[in-house]
MIGU-603529 format. One record per residue: residue number from 1; residue in three letters; y negated, z negated, x negated of N, C-alpha, C, O in turn. Coordinates in nm, 2 decimals, m for minus. Atoms other than C-alpha are relative to their C-alpha. Layout:
<pts>
PT   num   residu     n.yy     n.zz     n.xx    ca.yy    ca.zz    ca.xx     c.yy     c.zz     c.xx     o.yy     o.zz     o.xx
PT   NUM      ala        Y        Z        X        Y        Z        X        Y        Z        X        Y        Z        X
...
</pts>
This chain:
<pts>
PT   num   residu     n.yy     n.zz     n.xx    ca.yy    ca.zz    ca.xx     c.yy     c.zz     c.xx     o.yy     o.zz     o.xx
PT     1      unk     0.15     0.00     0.01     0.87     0.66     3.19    m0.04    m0.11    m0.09    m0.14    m0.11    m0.17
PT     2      unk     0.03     0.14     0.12     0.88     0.30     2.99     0.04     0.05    m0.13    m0.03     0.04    m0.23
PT     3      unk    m0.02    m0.04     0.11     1.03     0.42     2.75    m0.07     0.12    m0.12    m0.05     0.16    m0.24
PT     4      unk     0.08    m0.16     0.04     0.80     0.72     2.68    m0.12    m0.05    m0.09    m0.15    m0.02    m0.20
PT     5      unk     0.07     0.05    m0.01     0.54     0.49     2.72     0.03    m0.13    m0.12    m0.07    m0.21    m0.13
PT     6      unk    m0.01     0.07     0.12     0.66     0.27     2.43    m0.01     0.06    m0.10    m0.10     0.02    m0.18
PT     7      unk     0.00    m0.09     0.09     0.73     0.51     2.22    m0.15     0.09    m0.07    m0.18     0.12    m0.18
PT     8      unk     0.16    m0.05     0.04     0.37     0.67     2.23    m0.07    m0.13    m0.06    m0.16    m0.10    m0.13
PT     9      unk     0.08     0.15     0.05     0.25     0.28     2.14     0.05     0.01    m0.14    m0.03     0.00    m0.24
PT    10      unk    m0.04     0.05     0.17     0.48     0.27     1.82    m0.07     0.10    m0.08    m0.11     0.09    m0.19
PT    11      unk     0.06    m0.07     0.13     0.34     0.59     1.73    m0.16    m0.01    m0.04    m0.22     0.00    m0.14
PT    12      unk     0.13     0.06     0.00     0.01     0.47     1.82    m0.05    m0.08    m0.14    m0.16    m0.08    m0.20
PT    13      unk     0.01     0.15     0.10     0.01     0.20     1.57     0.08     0.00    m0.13     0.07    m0.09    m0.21
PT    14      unk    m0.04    m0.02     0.12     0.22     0.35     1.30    m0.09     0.05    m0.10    m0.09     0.00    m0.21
PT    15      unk     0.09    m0.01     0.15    m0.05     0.51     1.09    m0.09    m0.11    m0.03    m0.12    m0.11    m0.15
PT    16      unk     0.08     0.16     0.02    m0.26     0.17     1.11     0.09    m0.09    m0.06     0.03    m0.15    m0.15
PT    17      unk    m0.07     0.13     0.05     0.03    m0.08     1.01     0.03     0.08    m0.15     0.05     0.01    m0.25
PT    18      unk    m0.05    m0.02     0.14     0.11     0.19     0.72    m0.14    m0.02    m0.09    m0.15    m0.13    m0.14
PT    19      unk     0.14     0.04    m0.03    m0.24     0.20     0.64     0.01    m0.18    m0.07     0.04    m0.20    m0.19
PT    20      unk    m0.01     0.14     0.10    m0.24    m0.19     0.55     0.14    m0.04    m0.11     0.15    m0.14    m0.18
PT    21      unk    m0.05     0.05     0.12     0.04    m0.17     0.32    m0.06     0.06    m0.06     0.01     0.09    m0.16
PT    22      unk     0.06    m0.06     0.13    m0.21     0.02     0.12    m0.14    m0.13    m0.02    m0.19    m0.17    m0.12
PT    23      unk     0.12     0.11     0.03    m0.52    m0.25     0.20     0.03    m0.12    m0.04    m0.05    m0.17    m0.11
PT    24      unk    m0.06     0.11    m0.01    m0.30    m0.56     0.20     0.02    m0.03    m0.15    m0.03    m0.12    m0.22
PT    25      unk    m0.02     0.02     0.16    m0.17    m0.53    m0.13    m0.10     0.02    m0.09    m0.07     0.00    m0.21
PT    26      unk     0.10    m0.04     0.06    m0.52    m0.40    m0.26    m0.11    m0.13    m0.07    m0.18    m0.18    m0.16
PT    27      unk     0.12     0.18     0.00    m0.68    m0.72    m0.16     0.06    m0.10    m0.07     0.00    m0.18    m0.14
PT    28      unk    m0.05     0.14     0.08    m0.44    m0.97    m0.29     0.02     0.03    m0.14     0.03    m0.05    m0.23
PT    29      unk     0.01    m0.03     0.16    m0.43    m0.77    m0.62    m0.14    m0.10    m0.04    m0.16    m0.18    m0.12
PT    30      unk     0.22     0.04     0.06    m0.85    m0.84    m0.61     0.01    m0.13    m0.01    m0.06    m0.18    m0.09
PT    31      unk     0.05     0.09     0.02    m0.79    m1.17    m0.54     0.07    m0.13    m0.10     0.03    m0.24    m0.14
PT    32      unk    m0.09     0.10     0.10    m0.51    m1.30    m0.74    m0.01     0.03    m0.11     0.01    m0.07    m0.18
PT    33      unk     0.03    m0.10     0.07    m0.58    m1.07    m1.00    m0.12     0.02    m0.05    m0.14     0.14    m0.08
PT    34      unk     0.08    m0.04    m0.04    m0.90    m1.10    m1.02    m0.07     0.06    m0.15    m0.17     0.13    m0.14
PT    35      unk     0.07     0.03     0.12    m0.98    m1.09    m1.40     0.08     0.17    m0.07     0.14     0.17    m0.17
PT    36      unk    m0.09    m0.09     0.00    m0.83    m0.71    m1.40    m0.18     0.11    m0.15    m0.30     0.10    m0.15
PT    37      unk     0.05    m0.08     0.09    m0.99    m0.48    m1.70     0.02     0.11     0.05     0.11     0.16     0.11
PT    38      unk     0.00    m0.17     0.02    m1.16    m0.12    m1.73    m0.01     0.01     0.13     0.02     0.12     0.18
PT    39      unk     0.05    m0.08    m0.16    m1.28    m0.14    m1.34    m0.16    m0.02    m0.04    m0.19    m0.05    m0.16
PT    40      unk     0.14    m0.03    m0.01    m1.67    m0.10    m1.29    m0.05    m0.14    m0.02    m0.12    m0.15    m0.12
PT    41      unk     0.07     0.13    m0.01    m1.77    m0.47    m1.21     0.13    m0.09    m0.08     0.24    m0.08    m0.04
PT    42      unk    m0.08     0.09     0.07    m1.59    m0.74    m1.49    m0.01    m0.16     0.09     0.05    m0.26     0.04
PT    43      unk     0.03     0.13    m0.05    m1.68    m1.03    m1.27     0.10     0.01     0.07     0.12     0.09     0.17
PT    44      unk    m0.12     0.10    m0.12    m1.36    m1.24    m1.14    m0.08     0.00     0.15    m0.03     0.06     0.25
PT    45      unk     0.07     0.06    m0.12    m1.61    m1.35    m0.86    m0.04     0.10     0.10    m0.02     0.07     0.22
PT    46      unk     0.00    m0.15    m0.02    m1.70    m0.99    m0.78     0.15     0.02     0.08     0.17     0.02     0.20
PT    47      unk    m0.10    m0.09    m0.07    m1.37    m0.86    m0.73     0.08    m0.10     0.12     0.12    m0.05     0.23
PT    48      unk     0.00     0.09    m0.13    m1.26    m1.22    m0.54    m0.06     0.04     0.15     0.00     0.05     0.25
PT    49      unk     0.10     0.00    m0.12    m1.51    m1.16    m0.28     0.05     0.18     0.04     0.03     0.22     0.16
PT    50      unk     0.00    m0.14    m0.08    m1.42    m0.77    m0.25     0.11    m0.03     0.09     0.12     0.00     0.21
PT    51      unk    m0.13    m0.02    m0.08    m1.03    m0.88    m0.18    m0.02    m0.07     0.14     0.04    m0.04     0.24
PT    52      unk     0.03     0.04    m0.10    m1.18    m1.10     0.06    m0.04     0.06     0.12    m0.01     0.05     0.23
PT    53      unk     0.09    m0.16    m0.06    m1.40    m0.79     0.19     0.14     0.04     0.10     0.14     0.03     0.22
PT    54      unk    m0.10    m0.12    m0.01    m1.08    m0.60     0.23     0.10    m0.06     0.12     0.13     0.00     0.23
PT    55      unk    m0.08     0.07    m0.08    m0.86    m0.88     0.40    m0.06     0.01     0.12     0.01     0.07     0.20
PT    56      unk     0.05     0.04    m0.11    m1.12    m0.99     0.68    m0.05     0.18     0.03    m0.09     0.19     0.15
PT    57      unk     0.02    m0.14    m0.12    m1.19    m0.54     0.76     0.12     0.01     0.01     0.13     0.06     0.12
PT    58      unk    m0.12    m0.04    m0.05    m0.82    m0.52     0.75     0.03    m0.06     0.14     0.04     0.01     0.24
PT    59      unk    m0.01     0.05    m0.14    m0.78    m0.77     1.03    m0.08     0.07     0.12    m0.03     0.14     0.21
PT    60      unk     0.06    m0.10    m0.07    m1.07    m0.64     1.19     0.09     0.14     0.08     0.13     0.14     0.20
PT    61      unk     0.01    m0.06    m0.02    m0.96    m0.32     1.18     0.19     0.02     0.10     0.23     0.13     0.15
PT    62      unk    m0.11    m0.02    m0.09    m0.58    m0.44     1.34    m0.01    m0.07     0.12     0.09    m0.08     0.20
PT    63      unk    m0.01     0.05    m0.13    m0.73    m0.63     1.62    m0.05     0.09     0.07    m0.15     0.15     0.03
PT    64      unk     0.07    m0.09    m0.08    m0.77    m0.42     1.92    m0.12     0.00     0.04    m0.17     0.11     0.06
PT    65      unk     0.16    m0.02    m0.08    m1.13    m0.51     2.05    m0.08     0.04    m0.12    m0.19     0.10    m0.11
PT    66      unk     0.09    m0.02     0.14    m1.25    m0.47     1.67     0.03     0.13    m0.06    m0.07     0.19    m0.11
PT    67      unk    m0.06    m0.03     0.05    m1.04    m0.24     1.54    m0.14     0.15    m0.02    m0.08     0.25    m0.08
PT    68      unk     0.07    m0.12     0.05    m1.38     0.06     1.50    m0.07    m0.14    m0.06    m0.11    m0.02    m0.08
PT    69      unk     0.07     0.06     0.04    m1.57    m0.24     1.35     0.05     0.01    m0.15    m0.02     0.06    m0.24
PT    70      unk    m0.06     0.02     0.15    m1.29    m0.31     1.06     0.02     0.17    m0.05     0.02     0.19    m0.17
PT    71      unk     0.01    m0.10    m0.02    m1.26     0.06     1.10    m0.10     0.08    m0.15    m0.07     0.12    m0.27
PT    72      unk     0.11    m0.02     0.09    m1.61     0.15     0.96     0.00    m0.08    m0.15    m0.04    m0.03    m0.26
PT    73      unk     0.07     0.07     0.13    m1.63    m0.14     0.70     0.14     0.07    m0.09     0.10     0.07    m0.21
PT    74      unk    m0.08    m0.07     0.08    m1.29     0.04     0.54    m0.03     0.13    m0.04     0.01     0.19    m0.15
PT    75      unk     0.05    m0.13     0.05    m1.44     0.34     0.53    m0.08    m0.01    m0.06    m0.08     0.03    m0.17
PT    76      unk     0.11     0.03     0.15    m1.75     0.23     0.36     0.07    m0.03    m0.11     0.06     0.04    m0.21
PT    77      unk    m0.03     0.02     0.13    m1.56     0.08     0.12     0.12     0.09    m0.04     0.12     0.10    m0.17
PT    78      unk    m0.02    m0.13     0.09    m1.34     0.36     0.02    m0.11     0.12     0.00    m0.14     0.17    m0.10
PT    79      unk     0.14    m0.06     0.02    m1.63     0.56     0.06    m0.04    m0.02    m0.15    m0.04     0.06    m0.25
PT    80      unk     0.09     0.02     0.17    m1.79     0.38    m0.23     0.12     0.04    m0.12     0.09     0.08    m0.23
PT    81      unk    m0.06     0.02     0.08    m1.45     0.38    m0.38     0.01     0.16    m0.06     0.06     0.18    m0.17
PT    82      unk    m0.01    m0.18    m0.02    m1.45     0.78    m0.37    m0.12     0.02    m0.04    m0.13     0.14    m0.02
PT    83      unk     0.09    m0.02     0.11    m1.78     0.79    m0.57     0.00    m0.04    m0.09    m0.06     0.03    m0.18
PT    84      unk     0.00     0.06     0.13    m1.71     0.54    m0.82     0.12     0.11    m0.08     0.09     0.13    m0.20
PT    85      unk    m0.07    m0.06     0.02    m1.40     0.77    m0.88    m0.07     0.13    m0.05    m0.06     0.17    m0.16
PT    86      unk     0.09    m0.13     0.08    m1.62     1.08    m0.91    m0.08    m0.02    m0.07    m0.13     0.07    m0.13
PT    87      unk     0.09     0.03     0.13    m1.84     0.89    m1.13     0.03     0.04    m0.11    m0.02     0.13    m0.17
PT    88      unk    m0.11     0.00     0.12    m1.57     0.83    m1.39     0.05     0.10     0.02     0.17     0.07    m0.01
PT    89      unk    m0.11    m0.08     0.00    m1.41     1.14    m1.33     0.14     0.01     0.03     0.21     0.11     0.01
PT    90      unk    m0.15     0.02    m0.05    m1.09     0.99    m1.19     0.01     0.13     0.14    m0.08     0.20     0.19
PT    91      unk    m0.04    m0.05    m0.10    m0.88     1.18    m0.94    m0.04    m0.07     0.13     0.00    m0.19     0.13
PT    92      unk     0.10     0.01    m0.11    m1.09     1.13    m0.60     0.11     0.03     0.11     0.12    m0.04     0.21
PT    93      unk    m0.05    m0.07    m0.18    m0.82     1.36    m0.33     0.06    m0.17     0.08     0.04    m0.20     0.20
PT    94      unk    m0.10     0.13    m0.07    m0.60     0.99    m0.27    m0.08    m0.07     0.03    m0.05    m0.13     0.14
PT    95      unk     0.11     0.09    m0.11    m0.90     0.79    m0.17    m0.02     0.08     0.13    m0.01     0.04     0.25
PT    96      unk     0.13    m0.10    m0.15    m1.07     1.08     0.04     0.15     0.01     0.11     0.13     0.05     0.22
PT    97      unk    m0.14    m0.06    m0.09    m0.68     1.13     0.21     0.00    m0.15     0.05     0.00    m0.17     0.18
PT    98      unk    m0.01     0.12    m0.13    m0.68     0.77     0.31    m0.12    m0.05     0.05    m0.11    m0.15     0.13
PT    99      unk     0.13    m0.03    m0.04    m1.03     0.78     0.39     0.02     0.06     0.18     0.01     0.01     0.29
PT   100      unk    m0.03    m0.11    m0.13    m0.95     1.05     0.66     0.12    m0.06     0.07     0.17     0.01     0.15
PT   101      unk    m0.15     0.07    m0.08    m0.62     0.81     0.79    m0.07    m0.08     0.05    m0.05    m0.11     0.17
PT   102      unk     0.02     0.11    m0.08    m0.81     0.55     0.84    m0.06     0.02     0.17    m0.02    m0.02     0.28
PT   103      unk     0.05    m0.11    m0.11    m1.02     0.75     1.08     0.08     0.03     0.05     0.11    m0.06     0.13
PT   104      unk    m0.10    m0.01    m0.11    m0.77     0.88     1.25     0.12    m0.08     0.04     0.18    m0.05     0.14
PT   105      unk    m0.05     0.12    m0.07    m0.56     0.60     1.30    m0.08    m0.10     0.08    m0.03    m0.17     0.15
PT   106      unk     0.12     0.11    m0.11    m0.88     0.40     1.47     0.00     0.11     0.11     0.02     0.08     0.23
PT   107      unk    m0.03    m0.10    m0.12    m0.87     0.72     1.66     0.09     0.02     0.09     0.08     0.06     0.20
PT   108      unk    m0.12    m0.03    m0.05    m0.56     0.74     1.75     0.02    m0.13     0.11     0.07    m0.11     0.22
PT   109      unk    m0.04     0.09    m0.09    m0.57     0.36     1.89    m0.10    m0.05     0.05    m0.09    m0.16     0.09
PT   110      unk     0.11     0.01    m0.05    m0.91     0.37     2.00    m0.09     0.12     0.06    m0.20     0.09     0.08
PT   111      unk     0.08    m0.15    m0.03    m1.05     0.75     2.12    m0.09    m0.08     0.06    m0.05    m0.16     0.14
PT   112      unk     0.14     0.01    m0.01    m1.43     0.67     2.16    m0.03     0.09     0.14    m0.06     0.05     0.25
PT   113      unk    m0.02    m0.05    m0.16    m1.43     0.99     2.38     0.11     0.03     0.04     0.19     0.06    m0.04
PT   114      unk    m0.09     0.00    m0.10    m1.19     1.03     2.63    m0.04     0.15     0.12    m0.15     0.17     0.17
PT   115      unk     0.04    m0.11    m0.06    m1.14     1.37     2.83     0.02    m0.05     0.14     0.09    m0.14     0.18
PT   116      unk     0.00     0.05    m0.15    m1.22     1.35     3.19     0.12     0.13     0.08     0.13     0.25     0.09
PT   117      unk    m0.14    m0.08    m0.13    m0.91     1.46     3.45    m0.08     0.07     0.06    m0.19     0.02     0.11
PT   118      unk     0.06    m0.04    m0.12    m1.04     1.71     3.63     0.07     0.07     0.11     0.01     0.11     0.21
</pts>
């Protein structure tokens, strides 16, 4: 039964930890990187402050009591990032796909509702 019971935790927590190797490296690009050409906003200071954005909803969104807080603020911001994309005409599906992970990995280690035993 422990072992069952681990096993549902790793899987628990696997689409969230994969999940930040896609935010993790997003943000340290923005912030080390910041002077990057041909995005929307040219401002170093701008894109600084997004990687920072990105870092403090990532945590957020891997501590348990937070984790629908950093949740939401990831989805707004691919949200926006999934319009700026259909702005420009860029390909949109690979936002809107981790869009919908994120979501269901908060779900997965947070269900909101819960079915009642009957």
């Amino acid at each position: 039964m422990k072992a069952n019971q681990n096993l549902a935790s790793i899987f628990r927590w696997l689409p969230s930890l994969l999940l930040c190797l896609i935010y993790v490296p997003n943000a340290l690009d923005k912030i080390f990187n910041a002077d990057q050409a041909g995005k929307v906003v040219d401002s170093p200071a701008i894109m600084i402050a997004t990687g920072i954005f990105l870092l403090i909803a990532t945590v957020l969104f891997l501590l348990p009591r937070t984790v629908l807080y950093g949740a939401a603020l990831l989805v707004l911001y691919m949200s926006l990032i999934t319009g700026i994309h259909l702005y420009k005409g860029k390909p949109h599906e690979v936002v809107l796909l981790i869009v919908i992970a994120t979501v269901f990995a908060a779900h997965l280690r947070n269900p909101v509702f819960k079915a009642k035993a009957e």
